[in-house]
TORKOL-4160 file (C-alpha; in steps of 0.2 Angstrom, whole numbers, padded with zeros to 4 digits, m for minus):
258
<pt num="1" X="0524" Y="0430" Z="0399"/>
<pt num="2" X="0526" Y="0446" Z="0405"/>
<pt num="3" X="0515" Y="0459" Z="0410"/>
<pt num="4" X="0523" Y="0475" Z="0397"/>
<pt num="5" X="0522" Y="0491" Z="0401"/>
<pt num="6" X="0506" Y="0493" Z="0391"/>
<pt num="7" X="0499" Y="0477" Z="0387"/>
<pt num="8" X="0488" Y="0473" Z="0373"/>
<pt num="9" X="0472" Y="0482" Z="0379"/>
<pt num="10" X="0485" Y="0497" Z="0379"/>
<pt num="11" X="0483" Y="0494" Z="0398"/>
<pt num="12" X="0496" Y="0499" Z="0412"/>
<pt num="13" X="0495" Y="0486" Z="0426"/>
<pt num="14" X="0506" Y="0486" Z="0443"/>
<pt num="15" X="0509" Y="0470" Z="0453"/>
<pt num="16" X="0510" Y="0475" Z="0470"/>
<pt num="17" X="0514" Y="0467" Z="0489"/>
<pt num="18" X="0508" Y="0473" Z="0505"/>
<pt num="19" X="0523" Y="0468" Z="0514"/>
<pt num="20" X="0528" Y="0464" Z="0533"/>
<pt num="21" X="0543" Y="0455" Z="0540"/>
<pt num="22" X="0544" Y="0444" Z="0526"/>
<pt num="23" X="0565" Y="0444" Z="0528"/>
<pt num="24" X="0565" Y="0428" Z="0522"/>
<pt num="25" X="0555" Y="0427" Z="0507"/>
<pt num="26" X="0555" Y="0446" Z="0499"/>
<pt num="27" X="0569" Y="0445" Z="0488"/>
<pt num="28" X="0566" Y="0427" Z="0481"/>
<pt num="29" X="0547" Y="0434" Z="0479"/>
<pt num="30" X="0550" Y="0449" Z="0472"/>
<pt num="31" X="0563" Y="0442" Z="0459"/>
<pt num="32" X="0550" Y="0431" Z="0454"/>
<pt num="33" X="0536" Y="0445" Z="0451"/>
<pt num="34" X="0551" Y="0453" Z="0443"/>
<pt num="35" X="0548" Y="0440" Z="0427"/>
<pt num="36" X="0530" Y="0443" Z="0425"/>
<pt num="37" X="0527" Y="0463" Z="0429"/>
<pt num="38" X="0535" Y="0479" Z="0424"/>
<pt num="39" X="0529" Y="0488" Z="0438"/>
<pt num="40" X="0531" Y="0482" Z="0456"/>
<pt num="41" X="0527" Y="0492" Z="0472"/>
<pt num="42" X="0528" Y="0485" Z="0490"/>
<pt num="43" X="0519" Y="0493" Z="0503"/>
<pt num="44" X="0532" Y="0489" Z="0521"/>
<pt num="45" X="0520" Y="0488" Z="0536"/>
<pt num="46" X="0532" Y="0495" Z="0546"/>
<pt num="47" X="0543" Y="0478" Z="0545"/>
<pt num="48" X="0558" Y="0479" Z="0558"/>
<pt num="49" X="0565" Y="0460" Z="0555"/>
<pt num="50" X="0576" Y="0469" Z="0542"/>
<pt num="51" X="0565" Y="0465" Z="0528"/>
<pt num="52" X="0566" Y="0487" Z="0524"/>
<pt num="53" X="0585" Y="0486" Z="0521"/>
<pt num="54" X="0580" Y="0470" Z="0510"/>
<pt num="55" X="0569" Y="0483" Z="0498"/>
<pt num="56" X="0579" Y="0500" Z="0501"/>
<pt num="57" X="0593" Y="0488" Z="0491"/>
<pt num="58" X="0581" Y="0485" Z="0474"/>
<pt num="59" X="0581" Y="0497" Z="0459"/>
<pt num="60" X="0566" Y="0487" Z="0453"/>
<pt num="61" X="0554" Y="0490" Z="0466"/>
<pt num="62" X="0543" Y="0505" Z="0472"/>
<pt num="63" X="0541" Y="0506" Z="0490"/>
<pt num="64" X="0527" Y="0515" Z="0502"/>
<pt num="65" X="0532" Y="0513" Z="0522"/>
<pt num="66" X="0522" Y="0514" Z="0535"/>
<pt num="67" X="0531" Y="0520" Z="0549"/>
<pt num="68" X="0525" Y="0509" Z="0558"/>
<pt num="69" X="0514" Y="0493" Z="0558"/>
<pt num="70" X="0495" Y="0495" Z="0552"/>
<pt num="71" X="0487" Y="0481" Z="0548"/>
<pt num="72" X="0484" Y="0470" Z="0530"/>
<pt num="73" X="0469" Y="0480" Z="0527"/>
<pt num="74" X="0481" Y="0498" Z="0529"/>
<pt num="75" X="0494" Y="0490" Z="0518"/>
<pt num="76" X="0478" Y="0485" Z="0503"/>
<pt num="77" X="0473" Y="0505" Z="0504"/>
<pt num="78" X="0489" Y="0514" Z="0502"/>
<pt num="79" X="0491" Y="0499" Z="0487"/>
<pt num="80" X="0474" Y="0506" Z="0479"/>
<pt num="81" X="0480" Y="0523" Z="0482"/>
<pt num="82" X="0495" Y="0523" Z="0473"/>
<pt num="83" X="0484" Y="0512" Z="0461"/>
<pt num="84" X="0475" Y="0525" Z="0456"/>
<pt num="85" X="0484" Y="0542" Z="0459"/>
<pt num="86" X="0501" Y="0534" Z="0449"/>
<pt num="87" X="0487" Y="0531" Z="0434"/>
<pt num="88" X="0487" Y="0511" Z="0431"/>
<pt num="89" X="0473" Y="0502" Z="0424"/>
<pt num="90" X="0472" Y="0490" Z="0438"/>
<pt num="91" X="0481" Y="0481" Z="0452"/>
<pt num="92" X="0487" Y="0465" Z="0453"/>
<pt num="93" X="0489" Y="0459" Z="0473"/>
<pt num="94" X="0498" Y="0446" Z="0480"/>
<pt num="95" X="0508" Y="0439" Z="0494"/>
<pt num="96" X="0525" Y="0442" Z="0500"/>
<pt num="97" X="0527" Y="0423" Z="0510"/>
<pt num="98" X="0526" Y="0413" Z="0495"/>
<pt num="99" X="0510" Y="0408" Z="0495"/>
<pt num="100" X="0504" Y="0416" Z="0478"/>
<pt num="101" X="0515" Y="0410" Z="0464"/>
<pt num="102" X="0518" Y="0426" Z="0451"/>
<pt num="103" X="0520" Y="0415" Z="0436"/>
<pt num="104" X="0498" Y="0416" Z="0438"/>
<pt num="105" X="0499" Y="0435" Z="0437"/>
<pt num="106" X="0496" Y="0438" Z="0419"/>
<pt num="107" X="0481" Y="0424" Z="0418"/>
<pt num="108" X="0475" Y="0438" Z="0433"/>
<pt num="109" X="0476" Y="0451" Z="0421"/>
<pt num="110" X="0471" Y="0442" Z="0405"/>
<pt num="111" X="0454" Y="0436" Z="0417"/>
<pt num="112" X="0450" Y="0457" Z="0422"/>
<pt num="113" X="0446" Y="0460" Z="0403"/>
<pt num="114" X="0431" Y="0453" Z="0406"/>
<pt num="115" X="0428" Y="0459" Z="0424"/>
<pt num="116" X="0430" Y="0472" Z="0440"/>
<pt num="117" X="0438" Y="0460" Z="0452"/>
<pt num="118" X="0447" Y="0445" Z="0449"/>
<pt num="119" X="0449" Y="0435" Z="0465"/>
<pt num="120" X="0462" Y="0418" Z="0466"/>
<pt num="121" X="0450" Y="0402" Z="0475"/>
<pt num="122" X="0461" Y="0389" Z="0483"/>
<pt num="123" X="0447" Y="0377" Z="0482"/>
<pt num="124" X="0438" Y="0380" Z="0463"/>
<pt num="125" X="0453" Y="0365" Z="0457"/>
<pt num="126" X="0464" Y="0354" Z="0465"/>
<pt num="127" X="0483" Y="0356" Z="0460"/>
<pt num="128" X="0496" Y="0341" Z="0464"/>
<pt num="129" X="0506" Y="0344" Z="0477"/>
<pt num="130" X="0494" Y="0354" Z="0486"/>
<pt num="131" X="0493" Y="0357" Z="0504"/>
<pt num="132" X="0482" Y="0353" Z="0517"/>
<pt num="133" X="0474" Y="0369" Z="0524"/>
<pt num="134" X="0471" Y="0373" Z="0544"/>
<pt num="135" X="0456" Y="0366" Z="0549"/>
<pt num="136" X="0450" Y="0381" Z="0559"/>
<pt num="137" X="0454" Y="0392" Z="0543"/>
<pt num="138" X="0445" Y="0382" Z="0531"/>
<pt num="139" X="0432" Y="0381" Z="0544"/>
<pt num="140" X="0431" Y="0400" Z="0546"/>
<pt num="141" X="0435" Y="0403" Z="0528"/>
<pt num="142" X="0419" Y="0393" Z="0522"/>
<pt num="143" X="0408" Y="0398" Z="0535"/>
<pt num="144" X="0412" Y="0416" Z="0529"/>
<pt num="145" X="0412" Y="0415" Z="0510"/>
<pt num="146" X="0394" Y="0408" Z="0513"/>
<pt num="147" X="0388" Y="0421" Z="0523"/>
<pt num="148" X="0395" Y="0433" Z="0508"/>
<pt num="149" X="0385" Y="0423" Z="0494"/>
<pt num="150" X="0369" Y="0422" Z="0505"/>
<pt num="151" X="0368" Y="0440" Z="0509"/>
<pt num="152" X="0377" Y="0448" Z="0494"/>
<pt num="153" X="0371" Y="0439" Z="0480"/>
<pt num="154" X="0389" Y="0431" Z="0474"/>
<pt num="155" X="0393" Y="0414" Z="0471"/>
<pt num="156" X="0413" Y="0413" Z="0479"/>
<pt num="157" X="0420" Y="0400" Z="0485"/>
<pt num="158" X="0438" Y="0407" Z="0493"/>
<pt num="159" X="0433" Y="0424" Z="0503"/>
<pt num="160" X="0449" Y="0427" Z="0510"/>
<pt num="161" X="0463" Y="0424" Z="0494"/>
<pt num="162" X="0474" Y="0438" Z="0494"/>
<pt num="163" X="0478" Y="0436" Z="0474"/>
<pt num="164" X="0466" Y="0448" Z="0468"/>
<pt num="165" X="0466" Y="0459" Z="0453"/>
<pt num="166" X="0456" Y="0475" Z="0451"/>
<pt num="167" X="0453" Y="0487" Z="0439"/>
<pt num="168" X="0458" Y="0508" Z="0444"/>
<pt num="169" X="0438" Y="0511" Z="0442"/>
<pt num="170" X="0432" Y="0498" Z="0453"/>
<pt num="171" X="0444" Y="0504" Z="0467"/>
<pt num="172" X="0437" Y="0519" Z="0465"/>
<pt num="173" X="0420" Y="0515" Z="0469"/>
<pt num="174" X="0422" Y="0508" Z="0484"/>
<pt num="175" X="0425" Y="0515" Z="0501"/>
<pt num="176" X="0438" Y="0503" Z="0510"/>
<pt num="177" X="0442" Y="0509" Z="0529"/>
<pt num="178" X="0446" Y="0493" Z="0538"/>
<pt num="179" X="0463" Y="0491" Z="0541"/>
<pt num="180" X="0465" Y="0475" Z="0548"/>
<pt num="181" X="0462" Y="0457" Z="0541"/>
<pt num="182" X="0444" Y="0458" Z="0538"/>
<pt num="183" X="0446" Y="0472" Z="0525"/>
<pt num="184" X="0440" Y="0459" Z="0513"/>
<pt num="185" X="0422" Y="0456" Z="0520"/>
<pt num="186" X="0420" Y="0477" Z="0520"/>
<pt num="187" X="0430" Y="0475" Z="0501"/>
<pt num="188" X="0414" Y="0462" Z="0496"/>
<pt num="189" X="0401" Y="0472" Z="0504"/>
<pt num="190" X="0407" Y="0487" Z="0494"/>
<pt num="191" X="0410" Y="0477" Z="0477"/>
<pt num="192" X="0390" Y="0472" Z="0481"/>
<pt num="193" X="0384" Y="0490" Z="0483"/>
<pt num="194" X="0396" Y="0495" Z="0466"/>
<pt num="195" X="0387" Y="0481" Z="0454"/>
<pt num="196" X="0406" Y="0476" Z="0452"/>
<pt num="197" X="0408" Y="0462" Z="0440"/>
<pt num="198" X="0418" Y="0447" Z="0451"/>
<pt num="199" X="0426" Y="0430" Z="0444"/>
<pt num="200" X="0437" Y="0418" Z="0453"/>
<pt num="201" X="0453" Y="0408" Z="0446"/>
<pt num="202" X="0459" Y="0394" Z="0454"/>
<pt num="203" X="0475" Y="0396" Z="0463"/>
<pt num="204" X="0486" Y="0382" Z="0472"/>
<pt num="205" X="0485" Y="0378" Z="0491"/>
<pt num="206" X="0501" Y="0384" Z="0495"/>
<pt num="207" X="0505" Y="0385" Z="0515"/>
<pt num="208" X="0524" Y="0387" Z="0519"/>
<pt num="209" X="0522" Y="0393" Z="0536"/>
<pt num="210" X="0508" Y="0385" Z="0546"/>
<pt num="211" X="0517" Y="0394" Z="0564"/>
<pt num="212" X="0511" Y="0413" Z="0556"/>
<pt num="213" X="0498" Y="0422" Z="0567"/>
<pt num="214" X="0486" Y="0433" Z="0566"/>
<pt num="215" X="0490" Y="0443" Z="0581"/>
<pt num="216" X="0484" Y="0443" Z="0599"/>
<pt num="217" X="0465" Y="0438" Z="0601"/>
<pt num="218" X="0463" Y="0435" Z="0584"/>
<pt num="219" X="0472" Y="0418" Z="0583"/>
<pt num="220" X="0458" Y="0412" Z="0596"/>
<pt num="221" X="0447" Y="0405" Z="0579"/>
<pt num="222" X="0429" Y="0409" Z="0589"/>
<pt num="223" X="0436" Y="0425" Z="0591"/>
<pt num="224" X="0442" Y="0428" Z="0576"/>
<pt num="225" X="0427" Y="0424" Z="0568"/>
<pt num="226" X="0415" Y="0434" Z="0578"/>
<pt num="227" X="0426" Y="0448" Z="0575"/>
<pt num="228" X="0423" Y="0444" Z="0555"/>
<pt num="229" X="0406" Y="0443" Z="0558"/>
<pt num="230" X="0406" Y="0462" Z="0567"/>
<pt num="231" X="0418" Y="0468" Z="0552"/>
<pt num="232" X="0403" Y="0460" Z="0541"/>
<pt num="233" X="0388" Y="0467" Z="0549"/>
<pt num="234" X="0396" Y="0485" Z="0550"/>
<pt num="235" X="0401" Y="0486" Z="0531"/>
<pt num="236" X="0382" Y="0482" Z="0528"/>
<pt num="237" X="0376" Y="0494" Z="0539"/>
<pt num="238" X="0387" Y="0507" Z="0531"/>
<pt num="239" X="0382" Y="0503" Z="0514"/>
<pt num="240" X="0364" Y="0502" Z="0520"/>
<pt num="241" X="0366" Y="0522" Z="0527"/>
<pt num="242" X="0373" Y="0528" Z="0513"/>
<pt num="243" X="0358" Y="0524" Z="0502"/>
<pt num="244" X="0368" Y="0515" Z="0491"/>
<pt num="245" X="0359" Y="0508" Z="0476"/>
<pt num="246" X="0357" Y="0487" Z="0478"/>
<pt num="247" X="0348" Y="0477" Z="0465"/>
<pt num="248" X="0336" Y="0462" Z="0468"/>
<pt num="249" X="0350" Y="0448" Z="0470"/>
<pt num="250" X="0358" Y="0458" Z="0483"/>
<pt num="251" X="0350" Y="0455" Z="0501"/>
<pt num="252" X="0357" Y="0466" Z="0510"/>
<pt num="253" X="0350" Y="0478" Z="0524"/>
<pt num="254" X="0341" Y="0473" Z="0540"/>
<pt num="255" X="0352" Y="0456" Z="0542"/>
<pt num="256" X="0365" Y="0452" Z="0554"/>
<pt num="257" X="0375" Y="0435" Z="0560"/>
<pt num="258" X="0372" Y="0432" Z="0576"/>
């Protein structure tokens, strides 16, 4: 099944990739999202393992470069951007490193007629042949996404999937600045302040490359997660000053992780 250029919503939907030194995966990715979506955009985070001459060589593919290397959050917001100015209906996100199979990209689109956001859980179904997550990351992972439900009201279980589709109007109520790996906890605290509608689908557990870091401090997991905890903490406070409007199920101002 593949995504048409208008599907039967009379939708147009983009898949798209925020991409960085992914050499050895893009092209076998991308032919794959090639099946499944008309409209593919990668966002190059200022790769220089060759992974640019890699894209600059496909006809099928839109790209966006950073000049040089942003973050995964700086990669998410020039995707939203060309999202929304290019005019598609939504967005459907997913990795470059082969952890997100794009044969699951249309059920993504089929889920968002029914909803804002549509975020891929690793741990709402267990798939054969699945692999066994790092501890530390399911640690952190878990210890997060329930900090989310307790304080925002949701009822996730994978905080941190990149798979994600959203609709062009839910990107455009939300304010997303952070341009590292904890865009997602300020992309929740935003989706709270919004009312957006949120559902998950299951995804496989898929880790090819359990040697990837996160870069510098940050692959220290205490660390990591207080850093997390900050990102949290500040996106709620923002939200909170702006005077955006929170219903009952949402508890959000005058908390803090310690």
């Amino acid at each position: 099944m593949k995504i048409a250029t208008r599907n039967q919503r009379g939708e147009r939907w983009l898949a798209a990739l925020p991409v960085y030194n992914e050499v050895g995966y893009v092209d076998g990715v991308l032919d794959e999202v090639a099946h499944y979506a008309d409209h593919v955009l990668c966002v190059d985070d200022g790769s220089n393992d060759g992974t640019s001459e890699v894209l600059a060589r496909r006809s099928d593919v839109d790209v966006v470069t950073h000049e040089t290397n942003q973050g995964y959050g700086a990669a998410l917001r020039s995707i939203f951007q060309y999202t929304i100015e290019q005019g598609f209906d939504g967005v459907v996100t997913l990795d470059c490193d082969g952890q997100h199979q794009p044969k699951r990209i249309p059920r993504f689109v089929e889920a968002a007629a029914a909803a804002d956001i549509v975020s891929g859980s690793r741990y709402l179904k267990q798939y054969e042949g699945d692999d066994a997550p790092p501890p530390e990351r399911m640690f952190i992972n878990r210890r997060i996404t329930s900090e989310l439900n307790r304080r925002l009201g949701f009822d996730l279980t994978d905080a941190f999937c990149g798979f994600k589709a959203y609709r062009a109007e839910a990107l455009q109520q939300m304010d997303i600045t952070d341009n590292g790996y904890a865009m997602p906890l300020q992309l929740w605290v935003e989706a709270a302040a919004a009312d957006l509608r949120v559902v998950e689908v299951p995804v496989p557990l898929i880790y090819l490359d359990l040697s990837r870091s996160f870069g510098g401090s940050l692959d220290h997991a205490e660390t990591r997660l207080n850093y997390y905890n900050d990102v949290l903490n500040q996106a709620i406070d923002k939200v909170c000053r702006e005077g955006k409007p929170l219903n009952e199920r949402k508890r959000l101002c005058n908390q803090s992780i310690g």
